[in-house]
C-alpha positions as YAML, in Angstrom:
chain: A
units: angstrom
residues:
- id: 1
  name: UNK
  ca: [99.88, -2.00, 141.73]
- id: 2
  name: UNK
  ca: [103.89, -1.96, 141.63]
- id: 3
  name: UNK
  ca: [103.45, -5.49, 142.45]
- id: 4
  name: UNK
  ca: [100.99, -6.50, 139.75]
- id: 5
  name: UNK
  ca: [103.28, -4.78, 136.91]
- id: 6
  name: UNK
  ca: [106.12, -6.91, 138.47]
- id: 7
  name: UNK
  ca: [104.81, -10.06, 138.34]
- id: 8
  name: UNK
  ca: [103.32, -9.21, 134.63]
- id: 9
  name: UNK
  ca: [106.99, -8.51, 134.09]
- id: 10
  name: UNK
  ca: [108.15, -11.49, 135.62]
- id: 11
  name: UNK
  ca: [105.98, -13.48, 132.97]
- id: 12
  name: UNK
  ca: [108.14, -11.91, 130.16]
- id: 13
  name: UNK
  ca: [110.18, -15.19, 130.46]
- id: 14
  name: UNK
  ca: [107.34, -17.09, 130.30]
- id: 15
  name: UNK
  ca: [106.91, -18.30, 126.61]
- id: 16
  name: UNK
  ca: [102.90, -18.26, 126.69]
- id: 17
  name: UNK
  ca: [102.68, -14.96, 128.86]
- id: 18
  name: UNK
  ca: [105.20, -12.73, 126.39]
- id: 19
  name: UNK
  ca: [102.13, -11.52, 124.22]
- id: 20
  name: UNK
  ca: [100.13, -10.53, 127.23]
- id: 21
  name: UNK
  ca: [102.76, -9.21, 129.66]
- id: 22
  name: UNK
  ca: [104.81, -7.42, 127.58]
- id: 23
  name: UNK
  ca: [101.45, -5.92, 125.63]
- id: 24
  name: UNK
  ca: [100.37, -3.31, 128.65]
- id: 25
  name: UNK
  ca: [103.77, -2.10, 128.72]
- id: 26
  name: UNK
  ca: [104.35, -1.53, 125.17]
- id: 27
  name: UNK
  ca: [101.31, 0.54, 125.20]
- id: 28
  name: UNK
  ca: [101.92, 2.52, 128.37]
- id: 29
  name: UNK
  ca: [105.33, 3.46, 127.20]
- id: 30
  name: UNK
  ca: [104.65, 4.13, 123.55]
- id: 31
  name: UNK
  ca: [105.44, 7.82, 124.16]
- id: 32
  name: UNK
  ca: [108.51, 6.53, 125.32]
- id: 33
  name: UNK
  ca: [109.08, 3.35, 123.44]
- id: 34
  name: UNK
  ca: [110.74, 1.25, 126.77]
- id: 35
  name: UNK
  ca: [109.61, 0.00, 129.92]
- id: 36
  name: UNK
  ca: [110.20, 1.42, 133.19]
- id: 37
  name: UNK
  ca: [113.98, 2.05, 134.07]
- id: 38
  name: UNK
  ca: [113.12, 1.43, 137.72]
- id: 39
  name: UNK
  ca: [111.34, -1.96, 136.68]
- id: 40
  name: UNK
  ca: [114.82, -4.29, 136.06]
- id: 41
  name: UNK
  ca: [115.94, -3.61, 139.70]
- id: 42
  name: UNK
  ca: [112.40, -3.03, 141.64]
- id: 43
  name: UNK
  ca: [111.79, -6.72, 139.67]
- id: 44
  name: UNK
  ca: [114.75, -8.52, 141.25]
- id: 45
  name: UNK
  ca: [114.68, -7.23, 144.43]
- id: 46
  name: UNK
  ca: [111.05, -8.30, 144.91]
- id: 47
  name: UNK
  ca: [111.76, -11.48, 144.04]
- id: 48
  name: UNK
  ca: [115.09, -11.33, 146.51]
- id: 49
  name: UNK
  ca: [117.74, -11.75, 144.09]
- id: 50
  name: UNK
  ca: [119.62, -8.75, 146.16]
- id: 51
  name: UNK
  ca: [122.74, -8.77, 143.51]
- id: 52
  name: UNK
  ca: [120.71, -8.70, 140.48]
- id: 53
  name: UNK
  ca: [118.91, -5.85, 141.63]
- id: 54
  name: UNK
  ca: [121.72, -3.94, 142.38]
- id: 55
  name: UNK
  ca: [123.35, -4.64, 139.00]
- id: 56
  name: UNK
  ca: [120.02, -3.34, 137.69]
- id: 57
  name: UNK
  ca: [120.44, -0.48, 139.31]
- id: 58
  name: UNK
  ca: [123.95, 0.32, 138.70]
- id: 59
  name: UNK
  ca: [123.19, -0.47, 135.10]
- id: 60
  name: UNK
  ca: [120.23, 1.93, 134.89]
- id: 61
  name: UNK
  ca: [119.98, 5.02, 133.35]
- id: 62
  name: UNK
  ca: [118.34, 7.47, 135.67]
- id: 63
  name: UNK
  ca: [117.41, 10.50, 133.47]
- id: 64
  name: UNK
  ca: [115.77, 8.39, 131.18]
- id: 65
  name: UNK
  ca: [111.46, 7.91, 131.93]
- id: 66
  name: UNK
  ca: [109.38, 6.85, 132.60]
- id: 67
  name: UNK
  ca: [110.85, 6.05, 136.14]
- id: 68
  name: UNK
  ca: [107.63, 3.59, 137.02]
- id: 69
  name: UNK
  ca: [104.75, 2.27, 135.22]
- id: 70
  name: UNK
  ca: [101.86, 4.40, 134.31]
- id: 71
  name: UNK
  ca: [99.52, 2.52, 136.65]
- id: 72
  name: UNK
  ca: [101.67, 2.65, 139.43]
- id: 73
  name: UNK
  ca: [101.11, 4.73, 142.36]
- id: 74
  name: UNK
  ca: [104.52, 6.12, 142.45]
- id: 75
  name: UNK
  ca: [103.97, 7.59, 139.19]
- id: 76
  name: UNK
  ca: [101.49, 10.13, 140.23]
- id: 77
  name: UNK
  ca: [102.26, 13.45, 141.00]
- id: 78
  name: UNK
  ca: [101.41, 15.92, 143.98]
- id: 79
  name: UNK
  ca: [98.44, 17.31, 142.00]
- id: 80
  name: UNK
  ca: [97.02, 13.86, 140.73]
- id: 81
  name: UNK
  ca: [97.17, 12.54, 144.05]
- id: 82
  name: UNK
  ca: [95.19, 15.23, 145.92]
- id: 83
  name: UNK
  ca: [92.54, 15.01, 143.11]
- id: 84
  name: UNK
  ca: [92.06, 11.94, 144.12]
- id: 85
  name: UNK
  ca: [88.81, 10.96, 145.86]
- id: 86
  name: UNK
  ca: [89.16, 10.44, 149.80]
- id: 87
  name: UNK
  ca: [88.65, 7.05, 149.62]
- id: 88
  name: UNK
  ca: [91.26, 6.56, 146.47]
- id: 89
  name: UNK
  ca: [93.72, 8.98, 148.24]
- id: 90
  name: UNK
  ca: [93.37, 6.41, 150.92]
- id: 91
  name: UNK
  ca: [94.29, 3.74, 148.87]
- id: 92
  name: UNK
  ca: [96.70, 4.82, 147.20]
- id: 93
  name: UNK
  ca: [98.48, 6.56, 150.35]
- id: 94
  name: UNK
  ca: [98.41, 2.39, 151.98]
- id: 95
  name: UNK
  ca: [99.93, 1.02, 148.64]
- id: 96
  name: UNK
  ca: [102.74, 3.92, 148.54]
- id: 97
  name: UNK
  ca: [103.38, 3.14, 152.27]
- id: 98
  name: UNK
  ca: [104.43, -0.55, 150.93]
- id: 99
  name: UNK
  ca: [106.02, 0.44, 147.81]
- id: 100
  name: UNK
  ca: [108.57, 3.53, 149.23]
- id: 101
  name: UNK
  ca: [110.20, 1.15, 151.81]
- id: 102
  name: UNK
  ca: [111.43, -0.98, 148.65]
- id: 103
  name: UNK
  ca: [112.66, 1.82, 147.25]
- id: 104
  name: UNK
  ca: [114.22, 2.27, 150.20]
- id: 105
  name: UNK
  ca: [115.62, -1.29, 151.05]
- id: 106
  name: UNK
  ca: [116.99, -1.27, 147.31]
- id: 107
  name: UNK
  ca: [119.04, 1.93, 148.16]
- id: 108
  name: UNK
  ca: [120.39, 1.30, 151.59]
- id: 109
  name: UNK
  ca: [121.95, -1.78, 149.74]
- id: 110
  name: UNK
  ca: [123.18, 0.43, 146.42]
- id: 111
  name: UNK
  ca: [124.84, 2.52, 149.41]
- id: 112
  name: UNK
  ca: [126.14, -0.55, 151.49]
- id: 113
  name: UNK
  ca: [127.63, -1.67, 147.71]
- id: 114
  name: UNK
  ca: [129.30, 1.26, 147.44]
- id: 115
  name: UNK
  ca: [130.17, 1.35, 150.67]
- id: 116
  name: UNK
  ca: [131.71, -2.34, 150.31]
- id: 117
  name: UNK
  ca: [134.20, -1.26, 147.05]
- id: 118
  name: UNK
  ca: [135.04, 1.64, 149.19]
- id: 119
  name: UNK
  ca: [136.30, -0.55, 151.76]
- id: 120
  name: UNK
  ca: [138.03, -3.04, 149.62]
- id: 121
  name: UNK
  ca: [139.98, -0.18, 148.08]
- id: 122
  name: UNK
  ca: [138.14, 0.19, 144.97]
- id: 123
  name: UNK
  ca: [136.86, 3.95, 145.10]
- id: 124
  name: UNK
  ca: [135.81, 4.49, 141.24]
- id: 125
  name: UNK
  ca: [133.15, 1.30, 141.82]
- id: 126
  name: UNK
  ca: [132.28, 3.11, 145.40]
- id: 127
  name: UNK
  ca: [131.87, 6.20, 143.08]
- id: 128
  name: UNK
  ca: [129.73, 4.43, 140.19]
- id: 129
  name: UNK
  ca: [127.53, 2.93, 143.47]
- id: 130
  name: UNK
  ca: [126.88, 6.03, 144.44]
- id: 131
  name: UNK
  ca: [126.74, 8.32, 141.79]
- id: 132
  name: UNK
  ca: [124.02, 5.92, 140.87]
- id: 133
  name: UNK
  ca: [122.27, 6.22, 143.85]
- id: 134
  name: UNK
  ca: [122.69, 10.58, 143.66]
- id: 135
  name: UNK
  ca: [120.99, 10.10, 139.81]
- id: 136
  name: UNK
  ca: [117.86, 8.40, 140.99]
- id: 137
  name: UNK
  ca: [117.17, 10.58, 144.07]
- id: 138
  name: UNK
  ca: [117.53, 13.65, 141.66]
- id: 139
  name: UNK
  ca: [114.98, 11.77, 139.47]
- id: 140
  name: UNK
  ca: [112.62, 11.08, 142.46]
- id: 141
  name: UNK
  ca: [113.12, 14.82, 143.09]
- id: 142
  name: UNK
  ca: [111.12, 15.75, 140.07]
- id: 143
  name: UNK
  ca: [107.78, 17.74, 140.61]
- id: 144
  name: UNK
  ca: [106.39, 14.80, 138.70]
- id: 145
  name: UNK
  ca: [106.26, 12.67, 142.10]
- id: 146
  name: UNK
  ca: [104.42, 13.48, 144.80]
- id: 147
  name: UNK
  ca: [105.92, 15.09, 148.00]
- id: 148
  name: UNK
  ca: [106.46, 12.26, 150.03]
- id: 149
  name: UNK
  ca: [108.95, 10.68, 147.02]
- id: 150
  name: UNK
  ca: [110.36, 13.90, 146.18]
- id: 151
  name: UNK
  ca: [111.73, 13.55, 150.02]
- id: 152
  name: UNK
  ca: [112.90, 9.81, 149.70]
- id: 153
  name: UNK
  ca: [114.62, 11.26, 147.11]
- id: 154
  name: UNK
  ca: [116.40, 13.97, 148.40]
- id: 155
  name: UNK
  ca: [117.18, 11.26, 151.31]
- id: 156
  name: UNK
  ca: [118.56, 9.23, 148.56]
- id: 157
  name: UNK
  ca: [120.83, 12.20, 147.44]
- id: 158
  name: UNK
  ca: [121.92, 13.41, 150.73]
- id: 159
  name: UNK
  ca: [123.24, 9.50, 151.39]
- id: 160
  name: UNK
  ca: [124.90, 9.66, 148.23]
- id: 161
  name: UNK
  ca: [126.60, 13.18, 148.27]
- id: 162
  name: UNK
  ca: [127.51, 12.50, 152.09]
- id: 163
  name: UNK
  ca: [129.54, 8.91, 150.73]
- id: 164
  name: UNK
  ca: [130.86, 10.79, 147.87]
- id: 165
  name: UNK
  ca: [132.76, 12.99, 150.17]
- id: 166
  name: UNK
  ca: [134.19, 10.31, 152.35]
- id: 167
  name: UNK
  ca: [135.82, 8.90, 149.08]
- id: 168
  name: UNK
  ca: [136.44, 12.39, 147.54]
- id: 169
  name: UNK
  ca: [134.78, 12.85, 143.93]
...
């Protein structure tokens, strides 16, 4: 699903797709009025632009939502995903088995970033890595994720906090 919503964002710079791509989003976020903050780096990283993607994410502002699109599976919560038939639970646990190691891969390289500046010398970009990276596990914390995130997250955090204090906030 993450995939689909990527490549529909991917045809944003396509002249004939703008219309049509950027139409589901606009009506999945109109609560919201903007896309998916997670979307700009989860985009770029898919399509292995590594530095893009961690710009994206630096850039990113991690209490804003929605995190992922509506249709995504890492959008549902703990409750929405047990009342999910067994079959759909099935599904959905397979396509959140290939979407959290992205999630993943994209933050071990945030951290190596910030781990990078660190060793260059340049601890308030090693900070601004990984105060980035502490934002968006607290986000993935949120009881509006299911379990299974909610732990990536706290992952996520633990990474950051743990780099922090090498550094010293």
């Amino acid at each position: 699903m993450t995939a689909t919503i990527l490549i529909a964002g991917c045809g944003k710079k396509n002249g004939s797709s703008v219309s049509s791509a950027t139409q589901p989003t606009a009506q999945t976020d109109a609560a919201s009025s903007s896309s998916p903050v997670s979307q700009p780096a989860l985009t770029a990283w898919q399509q292995g632009d590594k530095a893009a993607a961690v710009s994206s994410f630096l850039a990113a502002d991690w209490s804003a939502r929605p995190l992922f699109a509506a249709g995504s599976t890492l959008s549902l919560n703990e409750d929405q995903f047990k009342a999910l038939s067994d079959a759909d639970r099935q599904a959905k646990s397979r396509e959140l088995m290939t979407q959290l190691p992205l999630l993943k891969q994209l933050a071990a390289a945030v951290a190596q970033a910030g781990r990078d500046a660190a060793s260059k010398g340049d601890a308030p970009q090693a900070r601004k890595y990984f105060t980035s990276l502490k934002q968006f596990g607290a986000a993935l914390e949120s009881p509006d994720y299911t379990l299974i995130v909610q732990l990536v997250g706290k992952g996520m955090e633990k990474t950051a906090d743990t780099e922090l204090a090498k550094i010293g906030q």
